[in-house]
Backbone atoms as SQL, in Angstrom:
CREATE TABLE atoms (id INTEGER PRIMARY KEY, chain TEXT, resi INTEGER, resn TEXT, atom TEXT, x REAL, y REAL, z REAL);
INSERT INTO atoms VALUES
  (1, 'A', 1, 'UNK', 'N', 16.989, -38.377, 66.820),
  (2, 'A', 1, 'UNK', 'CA', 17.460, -37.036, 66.593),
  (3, 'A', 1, 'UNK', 'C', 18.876, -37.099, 66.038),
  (4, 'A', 2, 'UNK', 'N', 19.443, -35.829, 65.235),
  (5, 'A', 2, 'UNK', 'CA', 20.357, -36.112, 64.168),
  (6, 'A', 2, 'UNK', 'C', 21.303, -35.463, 65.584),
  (7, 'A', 3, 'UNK', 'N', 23.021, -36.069, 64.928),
  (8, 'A', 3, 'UNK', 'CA', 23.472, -35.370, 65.715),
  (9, 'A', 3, 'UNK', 'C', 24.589, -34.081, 65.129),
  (10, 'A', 4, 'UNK', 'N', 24.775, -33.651, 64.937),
  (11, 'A', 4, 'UNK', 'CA', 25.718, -32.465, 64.113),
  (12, 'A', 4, 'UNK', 'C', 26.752, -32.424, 64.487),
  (13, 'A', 5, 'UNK', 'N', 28.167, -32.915, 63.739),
  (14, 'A', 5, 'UNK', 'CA', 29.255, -33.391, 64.160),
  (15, 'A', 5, 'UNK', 'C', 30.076, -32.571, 63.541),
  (16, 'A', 6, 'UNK', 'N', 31.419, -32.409, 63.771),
  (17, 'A', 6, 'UNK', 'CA', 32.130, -31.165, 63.079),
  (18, 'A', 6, 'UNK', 'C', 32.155, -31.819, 61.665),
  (19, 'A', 7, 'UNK', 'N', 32.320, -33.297, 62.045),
  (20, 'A', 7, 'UNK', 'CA', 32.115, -33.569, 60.674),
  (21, 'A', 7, 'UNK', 'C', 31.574, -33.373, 59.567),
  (22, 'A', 8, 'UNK', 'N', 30.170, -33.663, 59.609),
  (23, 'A', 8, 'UNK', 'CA', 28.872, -33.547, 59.304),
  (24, 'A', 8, 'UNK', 'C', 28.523, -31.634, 59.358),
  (25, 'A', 9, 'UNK', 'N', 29.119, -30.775, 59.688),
  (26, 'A', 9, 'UNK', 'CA', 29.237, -29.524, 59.371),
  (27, 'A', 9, 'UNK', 'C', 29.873, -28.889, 58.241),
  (28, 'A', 10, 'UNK', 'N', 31.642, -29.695, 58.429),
  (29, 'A', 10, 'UNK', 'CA', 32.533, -29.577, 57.259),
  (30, 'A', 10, 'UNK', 'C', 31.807, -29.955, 55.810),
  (31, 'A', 11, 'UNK', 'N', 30.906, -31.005, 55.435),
  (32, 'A', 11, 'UNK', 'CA', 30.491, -31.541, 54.674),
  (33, 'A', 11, 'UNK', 'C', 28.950, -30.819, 54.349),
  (34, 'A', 12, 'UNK', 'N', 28.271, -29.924, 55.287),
  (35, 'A', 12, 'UNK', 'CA', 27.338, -29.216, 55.003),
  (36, 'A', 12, 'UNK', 'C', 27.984, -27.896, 54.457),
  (37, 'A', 13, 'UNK', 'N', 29.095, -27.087, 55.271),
  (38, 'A', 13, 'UNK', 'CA', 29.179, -26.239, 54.716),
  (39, 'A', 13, 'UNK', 'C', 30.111, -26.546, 53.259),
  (40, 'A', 14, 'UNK', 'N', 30.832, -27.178, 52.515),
  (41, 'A', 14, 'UNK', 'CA', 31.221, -27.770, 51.696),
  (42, 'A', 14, 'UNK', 'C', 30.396, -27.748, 50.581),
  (43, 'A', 15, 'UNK', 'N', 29.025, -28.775, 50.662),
  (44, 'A', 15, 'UNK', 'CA', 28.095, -28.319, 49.630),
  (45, 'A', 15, 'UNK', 'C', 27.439, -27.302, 49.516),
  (46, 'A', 16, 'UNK', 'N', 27.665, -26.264, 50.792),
  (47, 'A', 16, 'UNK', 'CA', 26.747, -24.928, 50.583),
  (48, 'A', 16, 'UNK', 'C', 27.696, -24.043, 49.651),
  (49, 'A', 17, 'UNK', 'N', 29.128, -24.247, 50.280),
  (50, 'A', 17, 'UNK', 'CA', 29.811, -23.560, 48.634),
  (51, 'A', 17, 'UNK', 'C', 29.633, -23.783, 47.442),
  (52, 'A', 18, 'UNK', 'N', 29.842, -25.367, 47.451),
  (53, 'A', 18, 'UNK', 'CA', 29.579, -25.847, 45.971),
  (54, 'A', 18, 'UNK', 'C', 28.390, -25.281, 45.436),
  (55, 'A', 19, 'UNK', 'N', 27.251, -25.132, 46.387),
  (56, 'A', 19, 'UNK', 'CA', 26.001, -24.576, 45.451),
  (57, 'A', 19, 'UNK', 'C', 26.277, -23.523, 45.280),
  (58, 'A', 20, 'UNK', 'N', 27.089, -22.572, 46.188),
  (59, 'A', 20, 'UNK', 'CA', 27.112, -21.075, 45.927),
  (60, 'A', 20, 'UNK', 'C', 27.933, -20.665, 44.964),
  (61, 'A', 21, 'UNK', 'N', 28.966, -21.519, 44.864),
  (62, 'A', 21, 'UNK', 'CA', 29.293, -21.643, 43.118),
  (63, 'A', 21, 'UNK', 'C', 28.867, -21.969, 41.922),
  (64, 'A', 22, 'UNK', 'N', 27.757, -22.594, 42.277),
  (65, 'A', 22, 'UNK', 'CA', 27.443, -23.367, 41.320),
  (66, 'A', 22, 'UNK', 'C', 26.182, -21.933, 40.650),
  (67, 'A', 23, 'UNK', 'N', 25.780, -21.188, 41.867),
  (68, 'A', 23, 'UNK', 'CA', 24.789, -20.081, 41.289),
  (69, 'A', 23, 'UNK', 'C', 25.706, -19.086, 41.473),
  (70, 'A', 24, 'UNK', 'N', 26.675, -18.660, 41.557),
  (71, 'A', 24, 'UNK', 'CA', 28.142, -17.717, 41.073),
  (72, 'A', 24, 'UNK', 'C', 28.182, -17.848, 39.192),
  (73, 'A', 25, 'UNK', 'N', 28.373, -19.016, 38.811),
  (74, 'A', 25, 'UNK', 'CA', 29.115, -19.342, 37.536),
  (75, 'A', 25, 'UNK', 'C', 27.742, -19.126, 37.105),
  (76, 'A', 26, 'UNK', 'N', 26.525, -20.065, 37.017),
  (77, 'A', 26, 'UNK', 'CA', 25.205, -19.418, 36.251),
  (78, 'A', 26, 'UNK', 'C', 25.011, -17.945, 36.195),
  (79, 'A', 27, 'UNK', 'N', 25.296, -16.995, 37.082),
  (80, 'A', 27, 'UNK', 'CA', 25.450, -15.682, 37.274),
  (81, 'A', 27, 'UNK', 'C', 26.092, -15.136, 36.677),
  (82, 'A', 28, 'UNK', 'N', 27.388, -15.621, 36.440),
  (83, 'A', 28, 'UNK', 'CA', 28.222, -15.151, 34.967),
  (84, 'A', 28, 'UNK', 'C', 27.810, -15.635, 33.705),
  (85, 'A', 29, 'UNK', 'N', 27.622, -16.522, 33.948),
  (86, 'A', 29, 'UNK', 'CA', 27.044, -16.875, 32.295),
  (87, 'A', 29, 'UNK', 'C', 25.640, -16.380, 32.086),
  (88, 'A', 30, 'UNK', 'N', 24.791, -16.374, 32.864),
  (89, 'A', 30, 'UNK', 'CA', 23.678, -15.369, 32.160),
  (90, 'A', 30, 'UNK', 'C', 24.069, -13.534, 32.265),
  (91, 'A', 31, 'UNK', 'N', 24.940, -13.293, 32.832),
  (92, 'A', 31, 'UNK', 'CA', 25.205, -11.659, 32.508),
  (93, 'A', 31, 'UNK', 'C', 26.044, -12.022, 31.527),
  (94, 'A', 32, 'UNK', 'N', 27.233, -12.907, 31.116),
  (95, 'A', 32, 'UNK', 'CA', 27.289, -12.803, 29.961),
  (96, 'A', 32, 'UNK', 'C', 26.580, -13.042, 28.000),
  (97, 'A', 33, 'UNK', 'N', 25.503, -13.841, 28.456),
  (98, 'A', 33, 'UNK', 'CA', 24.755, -14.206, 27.787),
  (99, 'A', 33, 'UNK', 'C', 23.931, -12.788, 27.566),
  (100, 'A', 34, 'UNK', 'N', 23.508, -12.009, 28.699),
  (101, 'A', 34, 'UNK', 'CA', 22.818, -10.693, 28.745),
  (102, 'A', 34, 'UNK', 'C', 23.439, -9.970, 27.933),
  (103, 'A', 35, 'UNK', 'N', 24.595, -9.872, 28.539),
  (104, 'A', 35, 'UNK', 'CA', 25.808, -8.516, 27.671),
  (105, 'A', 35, 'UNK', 'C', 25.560, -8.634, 25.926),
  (106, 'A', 36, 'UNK', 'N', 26.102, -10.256, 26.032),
  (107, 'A', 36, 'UNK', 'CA', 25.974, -10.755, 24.112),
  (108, 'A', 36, 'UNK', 'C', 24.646, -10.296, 23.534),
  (109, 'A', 37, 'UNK', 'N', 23.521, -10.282, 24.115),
  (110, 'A', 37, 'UNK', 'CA', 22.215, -10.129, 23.675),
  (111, 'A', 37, 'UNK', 'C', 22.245, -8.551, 23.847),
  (112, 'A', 38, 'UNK', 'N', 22.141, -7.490, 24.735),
  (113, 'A', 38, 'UNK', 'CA', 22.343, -6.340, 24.811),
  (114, 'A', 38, 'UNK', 'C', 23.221, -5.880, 23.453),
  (115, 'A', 39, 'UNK', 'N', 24.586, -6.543, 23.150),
  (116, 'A', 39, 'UNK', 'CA', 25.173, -5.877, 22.052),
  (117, 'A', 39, 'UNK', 'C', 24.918, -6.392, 21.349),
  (118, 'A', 40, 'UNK', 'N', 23.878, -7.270, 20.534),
  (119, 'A', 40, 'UNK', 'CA', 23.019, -7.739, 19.597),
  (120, 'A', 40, 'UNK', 'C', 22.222, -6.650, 18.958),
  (121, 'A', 41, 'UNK', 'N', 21.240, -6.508, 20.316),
  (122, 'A', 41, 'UNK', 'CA', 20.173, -5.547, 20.397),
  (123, 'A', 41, 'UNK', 'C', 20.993, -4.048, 19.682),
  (124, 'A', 42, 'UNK', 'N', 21.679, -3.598, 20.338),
  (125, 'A', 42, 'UNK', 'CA', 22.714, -2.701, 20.202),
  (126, 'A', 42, 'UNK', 'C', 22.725, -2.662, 18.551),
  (127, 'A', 43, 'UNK', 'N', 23.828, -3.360, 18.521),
  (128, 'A', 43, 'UNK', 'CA', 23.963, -3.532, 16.942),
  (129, 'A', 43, 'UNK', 'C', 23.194, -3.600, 15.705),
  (130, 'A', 44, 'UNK', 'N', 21.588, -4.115, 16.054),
  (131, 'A', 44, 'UNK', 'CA', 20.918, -4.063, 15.845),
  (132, 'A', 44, 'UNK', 'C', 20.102, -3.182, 15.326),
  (133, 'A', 45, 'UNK', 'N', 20.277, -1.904, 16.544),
  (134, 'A', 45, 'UNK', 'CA', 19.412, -0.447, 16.454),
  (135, 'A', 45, 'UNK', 'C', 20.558, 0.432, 15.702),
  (136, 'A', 46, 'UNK', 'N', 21.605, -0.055, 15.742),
  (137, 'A', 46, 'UNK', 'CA', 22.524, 1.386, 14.828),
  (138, 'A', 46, 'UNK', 'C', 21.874, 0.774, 13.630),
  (139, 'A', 47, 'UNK', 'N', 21.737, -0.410, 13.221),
  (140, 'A', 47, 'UNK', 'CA', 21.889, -0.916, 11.896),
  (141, 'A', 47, 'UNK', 'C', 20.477, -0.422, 11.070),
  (142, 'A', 48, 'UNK', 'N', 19.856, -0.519, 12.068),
  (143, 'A', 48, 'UNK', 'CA', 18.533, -0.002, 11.963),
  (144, 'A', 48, 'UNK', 'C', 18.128, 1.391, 11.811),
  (145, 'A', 49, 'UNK', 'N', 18.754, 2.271, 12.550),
  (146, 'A', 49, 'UNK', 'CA', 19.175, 4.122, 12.391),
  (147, 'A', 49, 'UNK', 'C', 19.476, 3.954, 11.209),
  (148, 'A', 50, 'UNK', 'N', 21.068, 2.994, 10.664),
  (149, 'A', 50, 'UNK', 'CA', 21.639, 3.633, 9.528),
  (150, 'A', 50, 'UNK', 'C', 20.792, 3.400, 8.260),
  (151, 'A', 51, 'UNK', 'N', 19.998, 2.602, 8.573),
  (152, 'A', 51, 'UNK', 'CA', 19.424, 2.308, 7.246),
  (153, 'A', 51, 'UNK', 'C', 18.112, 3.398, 7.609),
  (154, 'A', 52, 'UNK', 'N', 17.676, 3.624, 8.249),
  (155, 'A', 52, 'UNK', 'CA', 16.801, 4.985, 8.778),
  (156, 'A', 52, 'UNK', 'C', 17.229, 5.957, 8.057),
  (157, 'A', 53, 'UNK', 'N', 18.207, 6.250, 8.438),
  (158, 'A', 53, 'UNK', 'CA', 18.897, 7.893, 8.398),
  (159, 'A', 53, 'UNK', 'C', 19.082, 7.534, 6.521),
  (160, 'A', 54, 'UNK', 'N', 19.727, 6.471, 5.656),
  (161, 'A', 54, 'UNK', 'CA', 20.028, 6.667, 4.451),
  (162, 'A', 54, 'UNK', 'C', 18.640, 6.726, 3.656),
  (163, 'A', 55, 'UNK', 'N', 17.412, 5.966, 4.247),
  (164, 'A', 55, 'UNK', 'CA', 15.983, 6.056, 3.708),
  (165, 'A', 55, 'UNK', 'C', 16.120, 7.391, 3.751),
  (166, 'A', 56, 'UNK', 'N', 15.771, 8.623, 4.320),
  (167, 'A', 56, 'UNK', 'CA', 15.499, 9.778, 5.026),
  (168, 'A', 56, 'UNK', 'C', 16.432, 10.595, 4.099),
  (169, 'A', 57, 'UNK', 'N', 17.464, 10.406, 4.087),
  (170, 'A', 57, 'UNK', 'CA', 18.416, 10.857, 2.994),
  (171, 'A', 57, 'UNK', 'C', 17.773, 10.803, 1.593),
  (172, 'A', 58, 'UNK', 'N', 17.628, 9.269, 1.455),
  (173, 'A', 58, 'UNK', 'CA', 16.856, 9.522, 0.125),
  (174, 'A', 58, 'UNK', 'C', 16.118, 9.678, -0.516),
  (175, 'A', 59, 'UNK', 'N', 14.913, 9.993, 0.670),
  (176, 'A', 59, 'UNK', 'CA', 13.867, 10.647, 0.584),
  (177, 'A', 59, 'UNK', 'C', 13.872, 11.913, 0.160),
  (178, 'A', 60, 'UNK', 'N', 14.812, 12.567, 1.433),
  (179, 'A', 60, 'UNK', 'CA', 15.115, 14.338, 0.937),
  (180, 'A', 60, 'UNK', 'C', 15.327, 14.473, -0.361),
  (181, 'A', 61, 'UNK', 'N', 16.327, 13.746, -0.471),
  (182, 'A', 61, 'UNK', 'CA', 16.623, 13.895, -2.256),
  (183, 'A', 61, 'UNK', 'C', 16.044, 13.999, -3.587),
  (184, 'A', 62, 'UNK', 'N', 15.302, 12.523, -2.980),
  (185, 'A', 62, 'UNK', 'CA', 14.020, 12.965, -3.917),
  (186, 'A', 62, 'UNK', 'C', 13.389, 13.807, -4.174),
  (187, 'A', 63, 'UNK', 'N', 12.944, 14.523, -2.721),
  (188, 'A', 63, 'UNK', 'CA', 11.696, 15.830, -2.639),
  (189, 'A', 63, 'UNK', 'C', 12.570, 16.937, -3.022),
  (190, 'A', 64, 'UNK', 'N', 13.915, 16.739, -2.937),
  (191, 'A', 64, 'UNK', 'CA', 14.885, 17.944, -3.817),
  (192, 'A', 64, 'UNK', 'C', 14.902, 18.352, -5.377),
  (193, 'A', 65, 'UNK', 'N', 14.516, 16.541, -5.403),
  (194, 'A', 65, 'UNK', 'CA', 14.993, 16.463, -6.829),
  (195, 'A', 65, 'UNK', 'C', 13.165, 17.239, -7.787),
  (196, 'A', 66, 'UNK', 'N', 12.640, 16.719, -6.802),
  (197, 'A', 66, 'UNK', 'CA', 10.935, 16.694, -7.558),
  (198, 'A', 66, 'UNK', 'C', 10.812, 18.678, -6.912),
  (199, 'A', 67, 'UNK', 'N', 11.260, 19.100, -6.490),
  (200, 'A', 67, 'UNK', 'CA', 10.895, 20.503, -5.777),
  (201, 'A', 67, 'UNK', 'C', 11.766, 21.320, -7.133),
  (202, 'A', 68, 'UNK', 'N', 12.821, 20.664, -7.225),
  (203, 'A', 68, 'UNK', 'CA', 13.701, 21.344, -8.388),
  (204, 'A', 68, 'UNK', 'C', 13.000, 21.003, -9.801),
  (205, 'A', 69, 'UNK', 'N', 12.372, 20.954, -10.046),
  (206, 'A', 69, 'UNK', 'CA', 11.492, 20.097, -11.548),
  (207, 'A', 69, 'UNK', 'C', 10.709, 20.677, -11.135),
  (208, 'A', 70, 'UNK', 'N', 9.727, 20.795, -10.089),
  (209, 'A', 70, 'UNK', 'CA', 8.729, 21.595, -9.929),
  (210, 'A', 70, 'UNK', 'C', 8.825, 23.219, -10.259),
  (211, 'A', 71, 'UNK', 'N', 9.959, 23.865, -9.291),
  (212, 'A', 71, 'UNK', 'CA', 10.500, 24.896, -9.580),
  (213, 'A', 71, 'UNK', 'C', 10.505, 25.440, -11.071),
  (214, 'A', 72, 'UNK', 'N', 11.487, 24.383, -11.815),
  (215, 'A', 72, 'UNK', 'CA', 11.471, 24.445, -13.729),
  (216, 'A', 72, 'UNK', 'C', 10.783, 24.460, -13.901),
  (217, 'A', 73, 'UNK', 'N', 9.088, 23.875, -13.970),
  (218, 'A', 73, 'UNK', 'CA', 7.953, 23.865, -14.502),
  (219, 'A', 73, 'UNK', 'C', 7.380, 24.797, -14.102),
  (220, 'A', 74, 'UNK', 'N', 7.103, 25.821, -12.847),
  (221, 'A', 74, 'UNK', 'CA', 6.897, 26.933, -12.751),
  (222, 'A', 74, 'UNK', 'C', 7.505, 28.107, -13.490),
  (223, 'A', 75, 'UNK', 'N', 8.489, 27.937, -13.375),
  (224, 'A', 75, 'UNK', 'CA', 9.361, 28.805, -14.132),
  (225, 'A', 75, 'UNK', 'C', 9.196, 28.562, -15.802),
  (226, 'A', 76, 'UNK', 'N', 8.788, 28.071, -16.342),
  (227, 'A', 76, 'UNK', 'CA', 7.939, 27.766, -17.933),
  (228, 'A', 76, 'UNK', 'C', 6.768, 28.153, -17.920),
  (229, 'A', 77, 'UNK', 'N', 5.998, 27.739, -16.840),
  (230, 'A', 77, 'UNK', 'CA', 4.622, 28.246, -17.046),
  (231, 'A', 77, 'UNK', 'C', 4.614, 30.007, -16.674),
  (232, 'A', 78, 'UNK', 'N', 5.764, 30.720, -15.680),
  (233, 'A', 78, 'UNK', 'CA', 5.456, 32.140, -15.733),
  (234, 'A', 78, 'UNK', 'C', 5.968, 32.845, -17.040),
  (235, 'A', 79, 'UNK', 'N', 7.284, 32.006, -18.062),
  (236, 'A', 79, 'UNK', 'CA', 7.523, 32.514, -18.549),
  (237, 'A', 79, 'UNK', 'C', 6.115, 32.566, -20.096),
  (238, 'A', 80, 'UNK', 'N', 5.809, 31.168, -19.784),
  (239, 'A', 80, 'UNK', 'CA', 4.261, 31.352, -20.581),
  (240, 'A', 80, 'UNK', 'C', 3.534, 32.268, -20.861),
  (241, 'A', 81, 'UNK', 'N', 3.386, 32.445, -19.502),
  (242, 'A', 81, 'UNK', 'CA', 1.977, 33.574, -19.027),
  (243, 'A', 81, 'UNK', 'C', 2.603, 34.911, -19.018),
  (244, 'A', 82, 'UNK', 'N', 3.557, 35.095, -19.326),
  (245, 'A', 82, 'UNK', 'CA', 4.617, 36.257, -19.312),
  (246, 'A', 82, 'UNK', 'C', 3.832, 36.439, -21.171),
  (247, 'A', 83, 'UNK', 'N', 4.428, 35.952, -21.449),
  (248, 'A', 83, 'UNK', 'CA', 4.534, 35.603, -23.058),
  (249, 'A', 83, 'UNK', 'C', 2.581, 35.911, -23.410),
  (250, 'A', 84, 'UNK', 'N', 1.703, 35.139, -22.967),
  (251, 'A', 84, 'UNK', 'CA', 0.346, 35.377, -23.069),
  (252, 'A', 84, 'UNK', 'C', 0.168, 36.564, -22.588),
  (253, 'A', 85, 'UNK', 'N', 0.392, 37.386, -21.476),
  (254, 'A', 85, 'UNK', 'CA', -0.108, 38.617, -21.673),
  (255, 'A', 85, 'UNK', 'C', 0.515, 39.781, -21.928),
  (256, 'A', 86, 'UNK', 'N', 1.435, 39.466, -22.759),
  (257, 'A', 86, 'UNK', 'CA', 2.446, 40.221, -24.033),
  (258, 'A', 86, 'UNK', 'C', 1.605, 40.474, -25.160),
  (259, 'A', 87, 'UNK', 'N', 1.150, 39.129, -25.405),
  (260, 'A', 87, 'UNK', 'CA', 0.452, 38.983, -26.822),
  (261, 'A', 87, 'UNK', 'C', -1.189, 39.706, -26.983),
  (262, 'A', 88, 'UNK', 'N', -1.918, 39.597, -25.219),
  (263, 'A', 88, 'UNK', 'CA', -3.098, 40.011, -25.045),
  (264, 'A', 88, 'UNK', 'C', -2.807, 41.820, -25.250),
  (265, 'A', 89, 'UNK', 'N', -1.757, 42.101, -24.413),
  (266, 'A', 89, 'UNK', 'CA', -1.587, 43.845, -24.651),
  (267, 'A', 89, 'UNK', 'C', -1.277, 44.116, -25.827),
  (268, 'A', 90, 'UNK', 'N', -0.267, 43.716, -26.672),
  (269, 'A', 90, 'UNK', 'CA', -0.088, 43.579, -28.152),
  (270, 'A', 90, 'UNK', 'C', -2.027, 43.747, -28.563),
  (271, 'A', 91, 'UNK', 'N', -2.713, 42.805, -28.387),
  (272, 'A', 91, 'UNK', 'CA', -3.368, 42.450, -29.548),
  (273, 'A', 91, 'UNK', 'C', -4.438, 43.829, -29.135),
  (274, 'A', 92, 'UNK', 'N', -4.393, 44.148, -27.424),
  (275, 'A', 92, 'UNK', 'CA', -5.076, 45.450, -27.341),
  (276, 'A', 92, 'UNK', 'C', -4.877, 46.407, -27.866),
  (277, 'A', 93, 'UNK', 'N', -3.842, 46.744, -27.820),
  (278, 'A', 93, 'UNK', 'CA', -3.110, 48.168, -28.919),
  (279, 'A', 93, 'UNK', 'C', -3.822, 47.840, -30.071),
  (280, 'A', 94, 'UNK', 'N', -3.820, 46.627, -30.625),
  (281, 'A', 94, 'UNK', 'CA', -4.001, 46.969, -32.295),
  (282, 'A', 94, 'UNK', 'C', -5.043, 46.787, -32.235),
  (283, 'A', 95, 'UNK', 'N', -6.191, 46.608, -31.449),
  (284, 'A', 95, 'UNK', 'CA', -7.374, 46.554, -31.588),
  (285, 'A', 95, 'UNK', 'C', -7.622, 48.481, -31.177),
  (286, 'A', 96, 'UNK', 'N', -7.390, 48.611, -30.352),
  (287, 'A', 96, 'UNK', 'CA', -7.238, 50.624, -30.238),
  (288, 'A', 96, 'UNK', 'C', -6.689, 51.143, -31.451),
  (289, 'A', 97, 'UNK', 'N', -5.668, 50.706, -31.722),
  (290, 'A', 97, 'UNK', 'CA', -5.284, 51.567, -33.045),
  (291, 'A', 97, 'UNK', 'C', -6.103, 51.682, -34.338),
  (292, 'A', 98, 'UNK', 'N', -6.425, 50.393, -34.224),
  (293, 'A', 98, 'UNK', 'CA', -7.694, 49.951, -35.404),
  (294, 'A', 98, 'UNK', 'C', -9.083, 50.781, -35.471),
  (295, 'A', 99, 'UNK', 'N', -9.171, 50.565, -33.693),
  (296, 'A', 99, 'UNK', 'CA', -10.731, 51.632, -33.851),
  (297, 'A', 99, 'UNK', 'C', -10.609, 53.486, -34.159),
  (298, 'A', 100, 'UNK', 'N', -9.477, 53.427, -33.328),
  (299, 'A', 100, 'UNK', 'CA', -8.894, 55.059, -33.717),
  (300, 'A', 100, 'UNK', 'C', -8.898, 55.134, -35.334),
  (301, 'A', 101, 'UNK', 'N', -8.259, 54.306, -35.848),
  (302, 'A', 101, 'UNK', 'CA', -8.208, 54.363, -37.180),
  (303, 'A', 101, 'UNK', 'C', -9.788, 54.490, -38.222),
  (304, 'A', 102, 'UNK', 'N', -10.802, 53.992, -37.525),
  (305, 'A', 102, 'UNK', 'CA', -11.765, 53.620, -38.149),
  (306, 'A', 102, 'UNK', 'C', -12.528, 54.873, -37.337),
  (307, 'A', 103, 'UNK', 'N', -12.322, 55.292, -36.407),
  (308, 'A', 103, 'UNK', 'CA', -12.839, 56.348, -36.136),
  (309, 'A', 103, 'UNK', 'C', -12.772, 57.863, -36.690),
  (310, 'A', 104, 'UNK', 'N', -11.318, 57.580, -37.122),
  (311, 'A', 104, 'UNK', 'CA', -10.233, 58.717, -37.651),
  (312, 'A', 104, 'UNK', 'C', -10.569, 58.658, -39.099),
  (313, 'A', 105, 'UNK', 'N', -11.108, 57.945, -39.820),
  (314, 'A', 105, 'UNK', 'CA', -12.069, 57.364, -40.945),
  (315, 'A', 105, 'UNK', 'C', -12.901, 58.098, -41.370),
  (316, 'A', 106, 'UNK', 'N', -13.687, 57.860, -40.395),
  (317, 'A', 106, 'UNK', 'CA', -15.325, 58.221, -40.683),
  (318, 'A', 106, 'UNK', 'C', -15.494, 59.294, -40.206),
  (319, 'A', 107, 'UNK', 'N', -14.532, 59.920, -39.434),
  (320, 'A', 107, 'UNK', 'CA', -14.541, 61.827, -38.830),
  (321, 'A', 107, 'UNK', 'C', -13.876, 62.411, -40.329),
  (322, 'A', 108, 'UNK', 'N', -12.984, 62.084, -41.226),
  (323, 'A', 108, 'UNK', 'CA', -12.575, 62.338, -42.001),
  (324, 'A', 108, 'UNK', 'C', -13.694, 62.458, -43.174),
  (325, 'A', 109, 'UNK', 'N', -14.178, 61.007, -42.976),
  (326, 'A', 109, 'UNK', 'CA', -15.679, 61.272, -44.391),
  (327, 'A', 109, 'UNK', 'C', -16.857, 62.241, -43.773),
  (328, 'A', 110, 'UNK', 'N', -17.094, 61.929, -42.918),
  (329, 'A', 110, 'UNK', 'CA', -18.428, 63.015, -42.715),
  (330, 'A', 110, 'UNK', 'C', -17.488, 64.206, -42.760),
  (331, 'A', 111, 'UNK', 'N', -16.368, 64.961, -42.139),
  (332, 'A', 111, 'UNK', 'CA', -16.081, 66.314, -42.507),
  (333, 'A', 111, 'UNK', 'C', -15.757, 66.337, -43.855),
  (334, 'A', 112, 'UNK', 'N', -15.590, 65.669, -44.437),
  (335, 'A', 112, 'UNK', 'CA', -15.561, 65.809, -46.259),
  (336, 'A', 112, 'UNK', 'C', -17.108, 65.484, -47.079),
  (337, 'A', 113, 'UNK', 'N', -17.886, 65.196, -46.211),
  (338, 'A', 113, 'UNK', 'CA', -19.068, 64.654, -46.841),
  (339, 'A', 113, 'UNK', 'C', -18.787, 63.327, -47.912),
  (340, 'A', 114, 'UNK', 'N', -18.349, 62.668, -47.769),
  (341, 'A', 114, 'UNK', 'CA', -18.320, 61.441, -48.149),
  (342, 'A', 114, 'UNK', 'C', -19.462, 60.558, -48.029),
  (343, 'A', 115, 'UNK', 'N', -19.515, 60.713, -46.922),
  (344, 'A', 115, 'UNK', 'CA', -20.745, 59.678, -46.473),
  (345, 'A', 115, 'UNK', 'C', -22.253, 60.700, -46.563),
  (346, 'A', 116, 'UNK', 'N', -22.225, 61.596, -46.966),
  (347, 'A', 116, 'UNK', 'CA', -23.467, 62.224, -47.915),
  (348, 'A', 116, 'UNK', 'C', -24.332, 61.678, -49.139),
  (349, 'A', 117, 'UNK', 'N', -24.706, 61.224, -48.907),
  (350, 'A', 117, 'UNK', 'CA', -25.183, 60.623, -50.659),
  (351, 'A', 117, 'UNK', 'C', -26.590, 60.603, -51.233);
């Protein structure tokens, strides 16, 4: 049987510090190793937002740019169709005036007997 001497105590509790230092200092160095990796990660995700957020930006822009061109091309085609049914009422009138005319014609020859023969 062992015998446990103050000696042999001093020298147990001795290496129980040393170990408890020894998992103290690993304890700092992996929370600091954590921290470094956390502001990795960190750095990481802004870098990642910012290039997010400037995609997204220039996306909008685009759909600004193509919504505004779209816009212009609407705006040609109403003034088109503006223009086409200008020309359709135009061409109605003179198709009315024409028949009035040809109506206004031939009421003229039969009350003159023209068209008697």
């Amino acid at each position: 049987m062992m015998v446990w001497t103050d000696e042999r105590m001093d020298d147990l509790a001795t290496r129980v510090d040393a170990g408890f230092e020894r998992v103290d200092h690993d304890i700092r160095d992996l929370r600091t190793q954590m921290d470094a990796g956390f502001k990795r990660v960190d750095n990481d995700i802004r870098r990642v937002r910012a290039q997010m957020d400037a995609g997204f930006k220039r996306v909008d822009n685009e759909f600004r740019d193509v919504r505004t061109q779209m816009d212009s091309r609407f705006e040609r085609v109403d003034t088109e169709i503006q223009g086409i049914r200008s020309d359709i009422r135009n061409f109605g009138i003179a198709v009315v005036v024409g028949l009035v005319g040809v109506i206004a014609a031939l009421m003229g020859a039969i009350a003159t007997g023209a068209l008697a023969g």
